[in-house]
C-alpha positions as CSV (number, residue, x, y, z in Angstrom):
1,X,61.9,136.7,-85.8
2,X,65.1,136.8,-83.3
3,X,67.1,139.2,-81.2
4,X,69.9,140.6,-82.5
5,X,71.3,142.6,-80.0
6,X,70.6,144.1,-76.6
7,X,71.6,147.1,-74.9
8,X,70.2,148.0,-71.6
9,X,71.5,151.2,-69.7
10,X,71.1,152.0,-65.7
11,X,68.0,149.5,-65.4
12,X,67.4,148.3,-62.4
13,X,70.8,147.1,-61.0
14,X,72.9,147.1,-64.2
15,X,74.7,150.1,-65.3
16,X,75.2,149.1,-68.4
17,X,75.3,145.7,-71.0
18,X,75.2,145.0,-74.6
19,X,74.8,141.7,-76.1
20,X,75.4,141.0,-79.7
21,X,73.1,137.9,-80.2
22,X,73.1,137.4,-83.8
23,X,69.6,135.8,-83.7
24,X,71.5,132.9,-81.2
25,X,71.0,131.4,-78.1
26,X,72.3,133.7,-74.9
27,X,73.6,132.1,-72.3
28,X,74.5,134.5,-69.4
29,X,76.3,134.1,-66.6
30,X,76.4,135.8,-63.3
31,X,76.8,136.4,-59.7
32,X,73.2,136.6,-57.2
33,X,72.0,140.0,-58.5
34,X,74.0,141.1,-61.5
35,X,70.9,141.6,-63.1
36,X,70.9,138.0,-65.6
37,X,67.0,138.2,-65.5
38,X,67.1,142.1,-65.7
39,X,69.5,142.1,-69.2
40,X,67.1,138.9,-70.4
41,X,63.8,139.5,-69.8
42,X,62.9,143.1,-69.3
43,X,61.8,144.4,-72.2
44,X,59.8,141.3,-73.2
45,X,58.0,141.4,-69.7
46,X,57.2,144.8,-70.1
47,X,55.3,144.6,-73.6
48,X,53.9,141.8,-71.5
49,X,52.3,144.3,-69.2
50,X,54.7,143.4,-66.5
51,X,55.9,146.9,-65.0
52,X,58.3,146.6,-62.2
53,X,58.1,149.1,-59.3
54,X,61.8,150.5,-59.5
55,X,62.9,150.7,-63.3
56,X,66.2,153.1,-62.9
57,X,69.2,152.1,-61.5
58,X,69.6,154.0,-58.0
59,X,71.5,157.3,-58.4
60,X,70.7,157.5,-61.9
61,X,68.3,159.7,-63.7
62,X,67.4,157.8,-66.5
63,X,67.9,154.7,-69.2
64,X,66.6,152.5,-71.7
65,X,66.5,148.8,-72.9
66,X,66.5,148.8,-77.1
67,X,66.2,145.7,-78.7
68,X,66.9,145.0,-82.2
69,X,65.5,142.2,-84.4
70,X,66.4,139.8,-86.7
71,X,63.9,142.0,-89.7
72,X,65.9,145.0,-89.4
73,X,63.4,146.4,-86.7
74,X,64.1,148.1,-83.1
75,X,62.4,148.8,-80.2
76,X,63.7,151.1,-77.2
77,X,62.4,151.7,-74.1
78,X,63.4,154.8,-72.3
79,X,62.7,155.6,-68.7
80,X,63.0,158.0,-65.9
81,X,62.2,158.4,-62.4
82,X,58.8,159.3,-63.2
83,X,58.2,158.4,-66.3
84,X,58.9,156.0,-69.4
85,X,58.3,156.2,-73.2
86,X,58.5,153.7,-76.1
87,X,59.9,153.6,-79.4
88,X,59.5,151.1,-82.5
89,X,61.5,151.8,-85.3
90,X,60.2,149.1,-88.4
91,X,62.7,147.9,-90.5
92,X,61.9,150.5,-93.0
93,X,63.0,153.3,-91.0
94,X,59.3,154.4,-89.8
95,X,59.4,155.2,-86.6
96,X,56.1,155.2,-84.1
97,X,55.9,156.7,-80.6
98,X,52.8,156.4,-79.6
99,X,50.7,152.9,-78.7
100,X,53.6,150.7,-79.1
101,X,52.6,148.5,-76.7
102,X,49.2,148.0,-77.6
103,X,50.8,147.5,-81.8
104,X,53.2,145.3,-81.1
105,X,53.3,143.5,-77.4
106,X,51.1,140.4,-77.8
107,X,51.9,140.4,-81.6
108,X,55.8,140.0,-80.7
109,X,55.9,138.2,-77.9
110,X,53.0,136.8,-77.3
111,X,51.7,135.8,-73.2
112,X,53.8,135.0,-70.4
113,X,54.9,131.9,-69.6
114,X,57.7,130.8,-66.8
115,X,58.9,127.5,-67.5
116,X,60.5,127.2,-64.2
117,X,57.4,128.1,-62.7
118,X,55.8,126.0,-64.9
119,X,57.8,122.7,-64.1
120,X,58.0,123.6,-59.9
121,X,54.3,123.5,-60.3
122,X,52.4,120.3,-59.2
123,X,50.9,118.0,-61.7
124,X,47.5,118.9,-61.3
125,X,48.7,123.0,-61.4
126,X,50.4,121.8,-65.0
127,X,47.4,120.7,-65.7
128,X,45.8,123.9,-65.3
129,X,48.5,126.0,-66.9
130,X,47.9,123.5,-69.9
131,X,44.2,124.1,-70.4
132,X,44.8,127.5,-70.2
133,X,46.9,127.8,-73.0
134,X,45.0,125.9,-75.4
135,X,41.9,127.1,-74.8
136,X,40.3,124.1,-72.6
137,X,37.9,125.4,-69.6
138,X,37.4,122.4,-67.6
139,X,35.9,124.5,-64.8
140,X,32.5,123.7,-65.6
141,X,32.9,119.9,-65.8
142,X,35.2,119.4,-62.8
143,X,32.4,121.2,-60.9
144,X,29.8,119.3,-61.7
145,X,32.2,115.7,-61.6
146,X,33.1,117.1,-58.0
147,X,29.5,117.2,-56.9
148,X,28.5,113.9,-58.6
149,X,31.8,113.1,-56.7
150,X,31.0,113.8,-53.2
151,X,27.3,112.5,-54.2
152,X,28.1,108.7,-55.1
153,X,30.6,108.9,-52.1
154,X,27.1,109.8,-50.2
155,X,25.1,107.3,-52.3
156,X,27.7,104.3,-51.8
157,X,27.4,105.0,-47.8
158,X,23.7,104.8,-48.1
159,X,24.0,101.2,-50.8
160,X,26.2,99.8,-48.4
161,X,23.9,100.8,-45.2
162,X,21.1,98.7,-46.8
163,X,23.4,96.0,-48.1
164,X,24.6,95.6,-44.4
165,X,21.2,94.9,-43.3
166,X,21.0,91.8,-44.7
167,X,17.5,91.5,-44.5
168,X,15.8,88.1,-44.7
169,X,12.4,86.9,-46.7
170,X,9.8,86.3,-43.9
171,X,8.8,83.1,-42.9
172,X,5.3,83.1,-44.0
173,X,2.2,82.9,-41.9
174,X,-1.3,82.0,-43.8
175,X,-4.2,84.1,-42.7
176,X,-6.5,83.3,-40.1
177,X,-9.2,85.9,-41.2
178,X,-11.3,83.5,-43.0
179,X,-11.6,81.6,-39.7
180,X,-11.4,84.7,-37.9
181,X,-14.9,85.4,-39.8
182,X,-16.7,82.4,-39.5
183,X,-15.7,82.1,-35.8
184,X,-16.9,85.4,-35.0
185,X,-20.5,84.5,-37.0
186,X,-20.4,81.4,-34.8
187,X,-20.1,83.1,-31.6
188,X,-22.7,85.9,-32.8
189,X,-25.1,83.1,-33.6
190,X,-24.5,81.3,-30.2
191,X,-24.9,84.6,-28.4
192,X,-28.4,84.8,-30.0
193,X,-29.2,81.3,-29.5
194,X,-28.5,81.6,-25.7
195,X,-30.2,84.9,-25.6
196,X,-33.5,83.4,-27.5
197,X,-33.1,80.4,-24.9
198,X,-32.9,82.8,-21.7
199,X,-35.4,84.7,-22.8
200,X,-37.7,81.9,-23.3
201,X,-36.8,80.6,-20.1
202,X,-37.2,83.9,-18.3
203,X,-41.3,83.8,-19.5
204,X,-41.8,80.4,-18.9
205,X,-40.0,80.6,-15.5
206,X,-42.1,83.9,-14.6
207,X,-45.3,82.0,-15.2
208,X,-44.2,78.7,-13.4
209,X,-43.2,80.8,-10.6
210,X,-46.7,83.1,-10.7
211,X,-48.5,79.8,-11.2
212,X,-46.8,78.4,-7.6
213,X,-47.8,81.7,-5.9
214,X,-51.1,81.5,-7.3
215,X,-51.5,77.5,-5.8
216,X,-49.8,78.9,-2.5
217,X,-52.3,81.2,-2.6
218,X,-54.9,78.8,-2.9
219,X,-53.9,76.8,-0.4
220,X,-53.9,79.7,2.1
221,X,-57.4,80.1,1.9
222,X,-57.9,76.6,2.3
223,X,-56.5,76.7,5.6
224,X,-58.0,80.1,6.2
225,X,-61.6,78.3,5.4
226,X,-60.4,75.3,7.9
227,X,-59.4,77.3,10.6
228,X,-62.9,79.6,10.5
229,X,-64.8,76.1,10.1
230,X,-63.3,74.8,13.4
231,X,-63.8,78.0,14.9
232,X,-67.5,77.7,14.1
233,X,-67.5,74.0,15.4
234,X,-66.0,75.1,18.7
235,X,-68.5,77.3,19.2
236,X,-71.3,74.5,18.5
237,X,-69.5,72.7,21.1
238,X,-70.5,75.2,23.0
239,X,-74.0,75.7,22.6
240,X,-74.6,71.5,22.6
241,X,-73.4,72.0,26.2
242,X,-77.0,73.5,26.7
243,X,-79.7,71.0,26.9
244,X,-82.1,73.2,25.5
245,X,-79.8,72.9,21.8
246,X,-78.5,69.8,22.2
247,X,-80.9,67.7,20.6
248,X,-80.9,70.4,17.5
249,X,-76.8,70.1,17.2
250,X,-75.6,67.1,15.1
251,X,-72.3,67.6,16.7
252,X,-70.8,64.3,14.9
253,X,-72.3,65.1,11.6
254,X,-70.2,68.4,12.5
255,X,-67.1,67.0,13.0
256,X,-66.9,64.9,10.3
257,X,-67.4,67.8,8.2
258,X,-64.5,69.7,9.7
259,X,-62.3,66.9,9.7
260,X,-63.1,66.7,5.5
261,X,-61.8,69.7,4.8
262,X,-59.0,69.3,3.3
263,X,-55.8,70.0,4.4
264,X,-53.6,73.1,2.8
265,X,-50.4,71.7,0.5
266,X,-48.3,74.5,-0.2
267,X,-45.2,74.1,-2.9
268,X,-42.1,75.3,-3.0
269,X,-41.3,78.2,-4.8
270,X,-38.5,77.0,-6.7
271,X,-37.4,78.8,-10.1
272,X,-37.7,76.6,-13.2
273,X,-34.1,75.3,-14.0
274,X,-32.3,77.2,-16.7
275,X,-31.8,76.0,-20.4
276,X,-28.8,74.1,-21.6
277,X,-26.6,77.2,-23.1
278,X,-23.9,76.8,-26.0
279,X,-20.6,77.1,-24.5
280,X,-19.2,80.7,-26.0
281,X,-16.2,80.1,-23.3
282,X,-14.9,77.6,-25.5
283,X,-15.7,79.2,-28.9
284,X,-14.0,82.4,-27.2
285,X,-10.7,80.9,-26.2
286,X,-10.8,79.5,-30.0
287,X,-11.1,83.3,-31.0
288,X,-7.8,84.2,-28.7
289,X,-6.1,81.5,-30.3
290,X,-7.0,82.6,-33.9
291,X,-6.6,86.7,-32.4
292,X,-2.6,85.4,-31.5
293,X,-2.2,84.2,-34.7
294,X,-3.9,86.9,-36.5
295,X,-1.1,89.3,-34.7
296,X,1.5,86.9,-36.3
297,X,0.2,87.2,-39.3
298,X,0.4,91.0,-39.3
299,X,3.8,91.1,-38.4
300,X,4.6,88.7,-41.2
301,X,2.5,91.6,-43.6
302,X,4.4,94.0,-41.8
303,X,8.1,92.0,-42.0
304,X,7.5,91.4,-45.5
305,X,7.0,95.2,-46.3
306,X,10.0,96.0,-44.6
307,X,11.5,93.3,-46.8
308,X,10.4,94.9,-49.9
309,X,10.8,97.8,-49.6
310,X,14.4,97.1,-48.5
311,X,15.0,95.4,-52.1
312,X,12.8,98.3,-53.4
313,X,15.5,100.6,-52.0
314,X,18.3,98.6,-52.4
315,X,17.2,98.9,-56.4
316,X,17.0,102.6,-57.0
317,X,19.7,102.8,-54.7
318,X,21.8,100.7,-56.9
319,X,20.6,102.4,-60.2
320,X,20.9,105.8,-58.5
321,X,25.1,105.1,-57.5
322,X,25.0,103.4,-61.3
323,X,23.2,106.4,-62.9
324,X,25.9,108.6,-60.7
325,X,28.5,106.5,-61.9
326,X,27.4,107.1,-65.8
327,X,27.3,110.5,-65.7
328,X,30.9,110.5,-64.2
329,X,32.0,108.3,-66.9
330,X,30.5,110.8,-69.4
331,X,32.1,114.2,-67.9
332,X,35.2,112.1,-68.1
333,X,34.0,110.7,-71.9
334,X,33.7,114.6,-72.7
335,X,36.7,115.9,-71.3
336,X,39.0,113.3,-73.2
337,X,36.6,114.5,-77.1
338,X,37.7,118.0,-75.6
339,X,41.1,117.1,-75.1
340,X,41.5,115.2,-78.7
341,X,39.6,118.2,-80.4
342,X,42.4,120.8,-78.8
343,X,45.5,121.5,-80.0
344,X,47.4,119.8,-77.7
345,X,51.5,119.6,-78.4
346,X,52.4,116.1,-78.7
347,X,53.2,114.3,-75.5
348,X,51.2,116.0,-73.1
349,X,47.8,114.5,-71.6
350,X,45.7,114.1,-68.2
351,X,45.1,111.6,-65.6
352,X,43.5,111.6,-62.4
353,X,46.3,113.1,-61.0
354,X,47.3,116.1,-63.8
355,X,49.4,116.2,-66.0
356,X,51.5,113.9,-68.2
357,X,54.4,114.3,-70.7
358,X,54.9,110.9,-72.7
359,X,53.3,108.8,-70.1
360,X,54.9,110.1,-67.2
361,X,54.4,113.3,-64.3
362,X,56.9,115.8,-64.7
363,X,59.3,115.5,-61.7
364,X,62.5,114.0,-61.1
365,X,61.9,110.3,-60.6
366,X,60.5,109.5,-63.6
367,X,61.3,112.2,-66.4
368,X,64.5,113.2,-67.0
369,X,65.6,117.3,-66.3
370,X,66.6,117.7,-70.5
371,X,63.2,116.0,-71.2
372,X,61.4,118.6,-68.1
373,X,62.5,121.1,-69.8
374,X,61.9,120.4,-73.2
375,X,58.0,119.7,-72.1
376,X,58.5,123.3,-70.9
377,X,59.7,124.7,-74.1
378,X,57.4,123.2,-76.3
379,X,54.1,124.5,-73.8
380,X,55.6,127.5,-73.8
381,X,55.9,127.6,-77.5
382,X,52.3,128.1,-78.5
383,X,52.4,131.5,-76.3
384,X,54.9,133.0,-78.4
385,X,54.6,136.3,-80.8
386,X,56.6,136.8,-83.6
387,X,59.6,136.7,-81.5
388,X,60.3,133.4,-80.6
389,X,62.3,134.0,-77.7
390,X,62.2,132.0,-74.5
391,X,63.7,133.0,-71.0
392,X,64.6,130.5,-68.3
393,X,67.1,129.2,-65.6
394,X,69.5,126.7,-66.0
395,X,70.7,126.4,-62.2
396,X,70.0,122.8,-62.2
397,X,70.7,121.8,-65.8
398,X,74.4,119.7,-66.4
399,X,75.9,120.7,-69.5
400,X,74.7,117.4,-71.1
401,X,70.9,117.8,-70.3
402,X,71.0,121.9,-71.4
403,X,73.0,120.4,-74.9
404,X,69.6,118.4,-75.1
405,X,67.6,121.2,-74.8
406,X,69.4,123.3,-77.0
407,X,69.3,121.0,-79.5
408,X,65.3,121.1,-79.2
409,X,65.2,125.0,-79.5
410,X,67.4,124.8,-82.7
411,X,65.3,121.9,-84.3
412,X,62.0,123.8,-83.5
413,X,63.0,127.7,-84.5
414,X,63.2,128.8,-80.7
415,X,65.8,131.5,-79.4
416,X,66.8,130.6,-75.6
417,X,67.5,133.6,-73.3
418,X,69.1,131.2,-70.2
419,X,70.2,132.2,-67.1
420,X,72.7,130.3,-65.3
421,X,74.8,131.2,-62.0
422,X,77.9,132.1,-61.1
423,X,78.8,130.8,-57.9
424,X,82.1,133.1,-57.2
425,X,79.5,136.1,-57.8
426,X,81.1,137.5,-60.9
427,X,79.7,139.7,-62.9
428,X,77.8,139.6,-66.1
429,X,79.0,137.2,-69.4
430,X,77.5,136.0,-71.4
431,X,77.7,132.9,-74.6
432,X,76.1,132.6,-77.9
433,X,75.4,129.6,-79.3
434,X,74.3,129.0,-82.7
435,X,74.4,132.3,-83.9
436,X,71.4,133.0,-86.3
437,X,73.3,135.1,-89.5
């Protein structure tokens, strides 16, 4: 369906205006203020559930807005200070007061869409407007591709952290355990050895030494015997000096026995030299050696963990920014089967930055303002009720680019309600084009 006619009495600023459309497009013309939008677009944004906060014109006590329809049908709405009723009158003549709104608002004219809203917004705005209307909820997905987002930027840090470490394969150090071992057994076995030899020395040298004490011994009571024997011969000395015992003294046979005795040979008391030990010095500073290398050799074990695990890392680090990367790929694989299963008008489509009509963002450096608003027209389209009637400003359109546009709206059963400015401030006219019999 189409509008016919409008009449609209003390709404808003406009006392009164009547616009024989004839199922045409309106173009209206008017000073700042006249009320264009108010003559255009009040009725429709009202079944749209758009209620504006002063609806009578000031100093007035009531008014109404009836449209009628290209079926025959009309619809008034009549308004006071403090309140507002609705009429629908079908094309049979039935009339109904009550729930118009709720019968016929969405199932006229459908949701609300502002194409010059629409095209100010910025691509990725579009983009949402555009999902919107067809039913695709992306919410869920560009969540979770913002998190795997921010994620692989984390996990790409942490690749490139290890990658800038540039660690290097260990120049390898063989084991001195083995010799480590047997070198240790060796010393262990000298250190018995020696201790079996002092030992054995340490007997032997006790009895050499008890044997020379014993000897000493001996020869102290040799001289102990000597020196009482020539005691005894001094005092036989004595006694020969008597004549009455000299001739019963042998005082030669006397002395000769003293001077047999023999004389006392003590010995040194000198320790029995100590055995020839195995030198452990030598098989120790071996052992320091091997010890030295041993600690190279650990810290060759322990460089080479460090390498491994570094390319350990550096693997699941990899697989984790690849597995990251997959999943993004994915969200992105799903979004484009969502887009291709919606109903999307021909034209339009995403990239990173929003939205796209035939290849290109909608501004003005690379989409004409005819072909802006024709992208407009023809998202706006799918919103529409019965009445397909669309409402926009043409303040930037030349007469070429809104000939364009018109010729769109005629081609694809579309009514235009535009708006376009009078810039001596005049007051409301208005043009119908293509007029709808």
């Amino acid at each position: 369906m189409r509008v016919q006619k409008i009449t609209v009495k003390n709404l808003k600023s406009v006392d009164f205006q009547e616009i024989n459309a004839n199922g045409g497009n309106i173009i209206v013309t008017a000073g700042n203020n006249k009320g264009k939008t108010t003559v255009l677009a009040s009725l429709i944004d009202r079944f749209r559930g758009e209620k504006p906060q002063l609806i009578v014109k000031q100093g007035q006590k009531d008014g109404y807005y009836e449209m009628e329809l290209s079926d025959g049908s009309k619809i008034k709405w009549q308004f006071t200070q403090k309140s507002e009723k609705f009429e629908y009158t079908t094309k049979d003549g039935l009339t109904i007061k009550n729930g118009v709104i709720t019968a016929i608002g969405k199932k006229y004219f459908g949701e609300p869409f502002d194409i010059d809203k629409f095209l100010s917004a910025p691509p990725k705005k579009q983009a949402e407007i555009l999902q919107k209307i067809v039913g695709l909820d992306f919410s869920e997905l560009d969540a979770k591709y913002k998190e795997l987002y921010e994620q692989r930027t984390v996990e790409n840090r942490e690749l490139k952290r290890l990658r800038g470490l540039k660690l290097r394969y260990p120049i390898e150090v063989e084991s001195p355990i083995p010799e480590l071992h047997s070198l240790k057994s060796k010393i262990d076995e000298a250190k018995k050895e020696n201790e079996k030899r002092k030992n054995k020395w340490q007997i032997e040298n006790e009895r050499h030494l008890q044997d020379l004490q014993n000897y000493n011994d001996e020869q102290r009571r040799i001289a102990e015997r000597k020196k009482i024997a020539k005691e005894k011969f001094d005092k036989l000395l004595e006694l020969a000096e008597y004549q009455l015992f000299a001739d019963l003294i042998n005082i030669g046979e006397a002395n000769k026995r003293v001077k047999e005795l023999p004389e006392p040979q003590y010995a040194e008391i000198v320790p029995l030299p100590e055995p020839e030990y195995i030198d452990t010095d030598a098989l120790y500073q071996e052992f320091n050696k091997l010890q030295e290398k041993n600690a190279e050799y650990h810290n060759y074990l322990s460089d080479l963990e460090r390498y491994n695990e570094w390319l350990e890392n550096g693997r699941k680090q990899a697989e984790k920014v690849v597995r990251i990367e997959n999943e993004l790929k994915a969200i992105a694989k799903q979004k484009i089967e969502m887009i291709r299963n919606a109903e999307i008008p021909e034209g339009f489509d995403f990239d990173d930055n929003g939205l796209t009509f035939n290849g290109f963002p909608l501004d003005d450096n690379q989409v004409s303002t005819s072909q802006k608003y024709i992208a407009g027209l023809k998202l706006g389209s799918l919103l529409l009720g019965e009445v397909r009637t669309m409402h926009f400003d043409a303040s930037t359109l030349d007469n070429n680019s809104l000939k364009k546009i018109l010729e769109y709206a005629d081609k694809n059963d579309i009514q235009l309600f535009i708006e376009r400015p009078d810039y001596d401030g005049g007051e409301i006219r208005y043009e119908i084009i293509n007029q709808k019999n």
